[in-house]
PLY file of the C-alpha trace (Angstrom):
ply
format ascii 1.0
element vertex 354
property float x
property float y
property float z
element edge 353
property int vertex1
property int vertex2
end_header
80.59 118.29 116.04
84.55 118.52 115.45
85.22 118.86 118.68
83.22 116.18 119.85
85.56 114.21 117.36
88.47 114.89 118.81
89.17 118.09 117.64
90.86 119.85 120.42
94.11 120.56 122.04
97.42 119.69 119.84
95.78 119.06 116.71
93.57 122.53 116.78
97.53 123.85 115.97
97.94 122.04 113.52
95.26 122.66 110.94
93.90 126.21 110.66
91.17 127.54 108.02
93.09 128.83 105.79
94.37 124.80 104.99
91.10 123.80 104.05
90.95 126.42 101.19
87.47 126.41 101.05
86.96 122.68 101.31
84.97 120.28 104.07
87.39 119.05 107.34
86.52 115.58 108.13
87.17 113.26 110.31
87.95 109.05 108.89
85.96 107.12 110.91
86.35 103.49 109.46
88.69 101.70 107.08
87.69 98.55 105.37
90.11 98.23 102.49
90.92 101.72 101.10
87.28 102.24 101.37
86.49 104.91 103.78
84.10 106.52 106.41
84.35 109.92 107.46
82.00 112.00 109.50
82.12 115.90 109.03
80.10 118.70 110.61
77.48 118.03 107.67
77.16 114.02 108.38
79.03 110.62 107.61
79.69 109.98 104.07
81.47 107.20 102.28
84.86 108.58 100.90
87.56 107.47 98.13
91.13 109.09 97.92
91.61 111.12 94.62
93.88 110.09 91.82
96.96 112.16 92.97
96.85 111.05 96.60
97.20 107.14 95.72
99.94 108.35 92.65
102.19 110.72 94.84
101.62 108.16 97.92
105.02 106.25 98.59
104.50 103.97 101.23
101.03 102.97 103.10
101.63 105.95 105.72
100.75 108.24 102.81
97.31 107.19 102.73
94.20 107.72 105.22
93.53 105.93 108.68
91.10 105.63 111.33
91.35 108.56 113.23
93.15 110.61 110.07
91.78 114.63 109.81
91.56 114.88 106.20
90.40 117.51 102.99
87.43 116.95 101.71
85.04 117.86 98.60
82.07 116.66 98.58
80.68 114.81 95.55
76.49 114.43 96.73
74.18 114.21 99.84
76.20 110.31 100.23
79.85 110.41 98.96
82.96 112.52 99.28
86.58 112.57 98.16
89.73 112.52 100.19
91.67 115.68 98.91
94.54 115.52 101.49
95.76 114.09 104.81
96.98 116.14 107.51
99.59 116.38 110.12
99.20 113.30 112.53
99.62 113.87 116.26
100.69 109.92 116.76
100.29 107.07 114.74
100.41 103.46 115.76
101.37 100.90 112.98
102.07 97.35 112.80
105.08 95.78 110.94
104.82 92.29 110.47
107.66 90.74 112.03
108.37 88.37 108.85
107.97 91.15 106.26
110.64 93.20 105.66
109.89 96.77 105.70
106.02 96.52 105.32
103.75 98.39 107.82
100.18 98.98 108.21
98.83 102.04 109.93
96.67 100.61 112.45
95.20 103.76 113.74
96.05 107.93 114.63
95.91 111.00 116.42
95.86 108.60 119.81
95.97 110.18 123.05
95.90 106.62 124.93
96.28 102.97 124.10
94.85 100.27 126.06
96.88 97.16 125.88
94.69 94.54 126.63
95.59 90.68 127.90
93.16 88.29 129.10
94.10 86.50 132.31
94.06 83.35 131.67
94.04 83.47 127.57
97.54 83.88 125.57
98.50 86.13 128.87
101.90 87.53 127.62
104.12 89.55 129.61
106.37 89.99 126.77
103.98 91.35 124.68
102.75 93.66 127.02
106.32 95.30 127.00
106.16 94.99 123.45
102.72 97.28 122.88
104.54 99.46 125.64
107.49 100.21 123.47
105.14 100.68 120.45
103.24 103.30 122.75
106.03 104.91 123.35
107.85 105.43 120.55
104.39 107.02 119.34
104.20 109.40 122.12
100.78 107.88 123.09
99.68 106.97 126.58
99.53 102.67 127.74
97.30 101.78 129.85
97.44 97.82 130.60
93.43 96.37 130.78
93.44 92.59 132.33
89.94 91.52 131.20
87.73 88.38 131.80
88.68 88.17 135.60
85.61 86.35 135.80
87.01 83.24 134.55
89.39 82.88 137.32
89.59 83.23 140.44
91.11 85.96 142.62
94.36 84.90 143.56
94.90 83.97 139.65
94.15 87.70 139.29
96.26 89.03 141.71
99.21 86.60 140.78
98.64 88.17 137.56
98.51 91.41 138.41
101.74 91.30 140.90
104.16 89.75 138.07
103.06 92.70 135.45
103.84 95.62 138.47
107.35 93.48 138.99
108.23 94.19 135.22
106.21 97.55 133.97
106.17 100.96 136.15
104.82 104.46 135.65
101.85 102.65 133.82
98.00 102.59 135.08
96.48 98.77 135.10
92.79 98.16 135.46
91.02 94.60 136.26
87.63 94.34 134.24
85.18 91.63 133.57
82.71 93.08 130.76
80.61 89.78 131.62
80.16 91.12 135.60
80.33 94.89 134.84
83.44 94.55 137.70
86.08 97.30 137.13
84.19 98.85 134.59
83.19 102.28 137.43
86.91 102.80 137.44
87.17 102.35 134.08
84.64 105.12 132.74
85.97 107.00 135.39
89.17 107.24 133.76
87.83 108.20 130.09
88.19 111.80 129.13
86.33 113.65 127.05
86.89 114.47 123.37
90.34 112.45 123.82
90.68 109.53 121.81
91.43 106.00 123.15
92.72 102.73 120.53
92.54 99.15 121.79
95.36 96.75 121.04
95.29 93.44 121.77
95.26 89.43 120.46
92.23 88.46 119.20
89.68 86.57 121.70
91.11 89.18 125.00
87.33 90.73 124.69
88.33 94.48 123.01
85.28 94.92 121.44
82.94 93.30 123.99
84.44 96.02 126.33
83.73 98.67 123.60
79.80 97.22 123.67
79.80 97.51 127.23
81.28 101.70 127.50
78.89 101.87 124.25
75.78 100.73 126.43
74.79 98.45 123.67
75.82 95.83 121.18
77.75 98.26 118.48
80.72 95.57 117.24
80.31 91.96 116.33
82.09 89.25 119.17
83.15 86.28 119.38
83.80 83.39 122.01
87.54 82.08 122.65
87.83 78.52 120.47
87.75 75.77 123.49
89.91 73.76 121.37
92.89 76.01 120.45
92.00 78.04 123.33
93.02 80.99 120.73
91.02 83.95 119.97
88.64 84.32 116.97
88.95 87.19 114.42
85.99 89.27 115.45
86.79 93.09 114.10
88.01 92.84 110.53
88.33 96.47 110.55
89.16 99.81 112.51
86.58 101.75 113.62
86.20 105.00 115.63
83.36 105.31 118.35
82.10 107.77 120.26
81.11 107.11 123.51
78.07 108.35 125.83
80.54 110.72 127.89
82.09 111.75 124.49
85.21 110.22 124.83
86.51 108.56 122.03
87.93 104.96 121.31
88.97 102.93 118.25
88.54 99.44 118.18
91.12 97.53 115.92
91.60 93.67 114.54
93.42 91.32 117.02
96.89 91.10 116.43
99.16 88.13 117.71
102.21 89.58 115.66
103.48 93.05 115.97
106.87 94.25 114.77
109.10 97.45 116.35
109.36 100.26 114.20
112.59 102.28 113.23
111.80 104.22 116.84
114.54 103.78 119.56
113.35 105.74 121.74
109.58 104.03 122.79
112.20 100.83 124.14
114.52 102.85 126.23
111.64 104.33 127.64
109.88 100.57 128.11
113.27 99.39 129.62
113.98 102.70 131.50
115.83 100.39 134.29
118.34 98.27 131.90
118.60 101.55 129.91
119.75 103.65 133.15
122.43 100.83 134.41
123.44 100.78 130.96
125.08 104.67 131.98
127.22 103.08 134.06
128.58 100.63 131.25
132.84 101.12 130.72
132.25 101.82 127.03
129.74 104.62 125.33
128.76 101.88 122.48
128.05 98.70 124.49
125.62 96.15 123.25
125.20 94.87 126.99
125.78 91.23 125.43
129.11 90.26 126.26
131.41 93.53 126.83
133.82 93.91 129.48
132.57 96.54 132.45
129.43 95.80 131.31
126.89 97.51 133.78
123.92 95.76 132.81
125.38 92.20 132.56
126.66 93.04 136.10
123.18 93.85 137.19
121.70 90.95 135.38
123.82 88.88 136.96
122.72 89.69 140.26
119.01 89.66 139.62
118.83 92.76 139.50
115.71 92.01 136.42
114.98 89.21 135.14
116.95 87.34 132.24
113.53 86.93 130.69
113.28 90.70 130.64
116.57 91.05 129.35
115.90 88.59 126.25
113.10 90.67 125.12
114.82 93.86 125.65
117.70 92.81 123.58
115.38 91.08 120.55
113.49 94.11 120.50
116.36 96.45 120.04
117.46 93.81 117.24
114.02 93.93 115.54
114.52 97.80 115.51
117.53 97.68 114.49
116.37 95.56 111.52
114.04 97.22 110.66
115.87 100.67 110.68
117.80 99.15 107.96
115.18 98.28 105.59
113.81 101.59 105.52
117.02 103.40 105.37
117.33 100.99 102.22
114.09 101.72 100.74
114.49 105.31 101.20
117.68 105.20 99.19
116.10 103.04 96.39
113.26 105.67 96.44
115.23 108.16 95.73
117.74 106.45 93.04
114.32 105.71 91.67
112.94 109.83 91.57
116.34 110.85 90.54
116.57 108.21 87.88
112.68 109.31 86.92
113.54 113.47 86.54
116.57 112.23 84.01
114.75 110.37 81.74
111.90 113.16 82.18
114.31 115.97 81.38
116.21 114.29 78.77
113.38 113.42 76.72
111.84 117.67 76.83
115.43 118.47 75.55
115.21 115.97 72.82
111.64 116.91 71.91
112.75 120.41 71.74
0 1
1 2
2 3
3 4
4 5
5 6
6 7
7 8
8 9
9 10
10 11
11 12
12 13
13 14
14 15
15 16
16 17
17 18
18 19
19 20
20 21
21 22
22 23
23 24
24 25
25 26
26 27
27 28
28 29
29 30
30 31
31 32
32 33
33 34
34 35
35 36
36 37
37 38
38 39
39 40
40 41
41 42
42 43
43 44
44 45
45 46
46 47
47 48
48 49
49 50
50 51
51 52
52 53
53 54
54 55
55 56
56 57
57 58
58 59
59 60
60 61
61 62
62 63
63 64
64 65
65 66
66 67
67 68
68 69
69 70
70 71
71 72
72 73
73 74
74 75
75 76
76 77
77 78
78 79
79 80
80 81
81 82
82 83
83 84
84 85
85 86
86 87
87 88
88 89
89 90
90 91
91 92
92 93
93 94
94 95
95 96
96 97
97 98
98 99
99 100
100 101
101 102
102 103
103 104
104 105
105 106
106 107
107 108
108 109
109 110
110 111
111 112
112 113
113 114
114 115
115 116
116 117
117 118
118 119
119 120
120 121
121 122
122 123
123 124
124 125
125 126
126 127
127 128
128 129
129 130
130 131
131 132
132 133
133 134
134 135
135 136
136 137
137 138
138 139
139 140
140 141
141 142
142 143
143 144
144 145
145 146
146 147
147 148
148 149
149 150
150 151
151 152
152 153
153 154
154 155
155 156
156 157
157 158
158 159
159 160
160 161
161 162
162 163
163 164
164 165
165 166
166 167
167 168
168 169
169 170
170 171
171 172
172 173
173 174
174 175
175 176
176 177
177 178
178 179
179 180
180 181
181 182
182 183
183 184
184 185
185 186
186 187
187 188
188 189
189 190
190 191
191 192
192 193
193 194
194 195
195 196
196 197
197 198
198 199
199 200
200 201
201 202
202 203
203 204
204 205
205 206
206 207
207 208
208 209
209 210
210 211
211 212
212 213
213 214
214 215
215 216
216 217
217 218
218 219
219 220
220 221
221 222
222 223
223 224
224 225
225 226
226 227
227 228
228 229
229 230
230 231
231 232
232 233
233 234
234 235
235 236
236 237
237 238
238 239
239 240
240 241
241 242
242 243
243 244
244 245
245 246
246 247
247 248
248 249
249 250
250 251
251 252
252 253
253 254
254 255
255 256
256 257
257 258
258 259
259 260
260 261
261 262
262 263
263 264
264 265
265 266
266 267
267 268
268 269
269 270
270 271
271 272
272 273
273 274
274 275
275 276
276 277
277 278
278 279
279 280
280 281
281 282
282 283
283 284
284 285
285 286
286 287
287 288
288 289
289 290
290 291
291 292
292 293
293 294
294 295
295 296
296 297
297 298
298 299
299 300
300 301
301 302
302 303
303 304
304 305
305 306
306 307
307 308
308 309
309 310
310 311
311 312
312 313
313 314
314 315
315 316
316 317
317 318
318 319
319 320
320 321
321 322
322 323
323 324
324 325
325 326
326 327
327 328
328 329
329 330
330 331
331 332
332 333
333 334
334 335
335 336
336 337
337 338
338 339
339 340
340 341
341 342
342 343
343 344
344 345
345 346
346 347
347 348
348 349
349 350
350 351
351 352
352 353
């Protein structure tokens, strides 16, 4: 049953017998407002975290996800408790742009991400380099899904699909149309077994109709794209993990329009690997590519070389991150000044009891 969760490869290394101590591994299958799911080699139970875990927690990564291996004991034939959460593999989170510091684990342990844009609906380049960079930095696997080609006609597809090859490489795309079943052979074709797949996307761009249609039947409520705001409706108000008929695994998650960088440099170099390979050639070590002298990638910008829409997004993406590095480095300070601050008024009041 584990493995048919998803317990194989890296994560068999990282949790052995012995760090159960006795106790029930599990496996958090959906997350609907710290109230949990989680399906062990016994069943699916409904699960809480204990006292300690939500006390000793400091920030929202502390506590479970969808797709979290956790410690369990279990409490009766329905319910369990959440003892402990262990090593993730990858984690993808989502930091509101206009909320400083705040992140929500969106999902973990993901072996691949399919970014998914609708042609035709909210079709955003820039946020498809966005969810790459997120990918990235995660160590997790893109793969770019252009669904509802049935509303539109070829050429509209293949325009599509020519200006995302022109600004992403290295990265598999698949056409689908979950209305026509068109794309969808490749696309089970693709799906491994016991590896674990999230969905990220806007809402309305179909993720969870395509989940119904791998699924074979109508597992997750969906919803049609407003006709007048043309915007996607909120559909999945939660994460949830589903196994597949091939036994591959995927994770449907809420739409989401905004999605901030994390503290993670490295998931946009590897996004922009061209800018970020000119930018070798720059005259100085610390350039900021924006308006240095001997600039390599200002050079190369300059003769089309990319795109200056490319080159906006690169640059407000390295701003965001740079942002948001900040704000943690300052929370983690205050954190500490706090716990220091904490042990001395601990400590002084044991020597003046004693």
């Amino acid at each position: 049953m584990m493995q048919e969760l998803g317990f194989d490869g890296e994560i068999t290394n990282l949790i052995s017998p012995e760090d159960l101590d006795g106790h029930v591994l599990g496996r958090v299958i959906i997350e609907h407002k710290e109230r949990y799911v989680v399906q062990t080699d016994e069943g699916t139970f409904s699960a809480e975290i204990t006292g300690n875990l939500r006390f000793t927690a400091e920030d929202r990564k502390d506590f479970p996800a969808v797709g979290d291996w956790v410690k369990l004991i279990m409490m009766d034939e329905e319910t369990a408790i959440i003892l402990e959460v262990f090593p993730r593999t990858s984690v993808i989170e989502r930091k509101a742009v206009s909320k400083q510091a705040q992140t929500q684990l969106i999902a973990t342990n993901i072996d691949y991400a399919f970014i998914v844009q609708a042609v035709g609906h909210d079709f955003n380049l820039k946020r498809i380099e966005r969810y790459l960079a997120i990918c990235h930095s995660s160590n997790i696997t893109p793969i770019i899904l252009l669904s509802k080609i049935d509303l539109v006609d070829d050429s509209e597809v293949d325009s599509t699909l020519k200006q995302i090859k022109v600004r992403v490489s290295n990265v598999e795309i698949f056409a689908v149309s979950s209305e026509s079943g068109t794309g969808f052979e490749k696309l089970e074709l693709l799906l491994k077994k016991y590896k674990t797949y999230c969905f990220l996307g806007s809402s309305g761009v179909g993720k969870s109709t395509i989940v119904n249609r791998l699924k074979g039947e109508n597992h997750l409520k969906t919803n049609s794209v407003s006709s007048s705001t043309n915007k996607g409706k909120h559909t999945t108000t939660h994460r949830e993990l589903i196994v597949l008929p091939n036994q591959s695994i995927v994770i449907d998650t809420p739409g989401m329009r905004e999605v901030g960088m994390s503290d993670n440099k490295e998931g946009i170099e590897i996004t922009y690997s061209i800018i970020e390979s000119l930018a070798t050639n720059c005259k100085f070590n610390d350039c900021t590519h924006t308006e240095e002298f001997g600039c390599a990638v200002l050079k190369a910008l300059e003769a089309e070389e990319f795109s200056q829409d490319e080159y906006d997004n690169y640059q407000k993406l390295l701003r965001e991150q740079a942002h948001y590095s900040r704000t943690v480095a300052e929370k983690r300070k205050k954190g500490k000044e706090l716990t220091k601050l904490y042990r001395s008024v601990q400590e002084q009041r044991r020597k003046d009891k004693y």
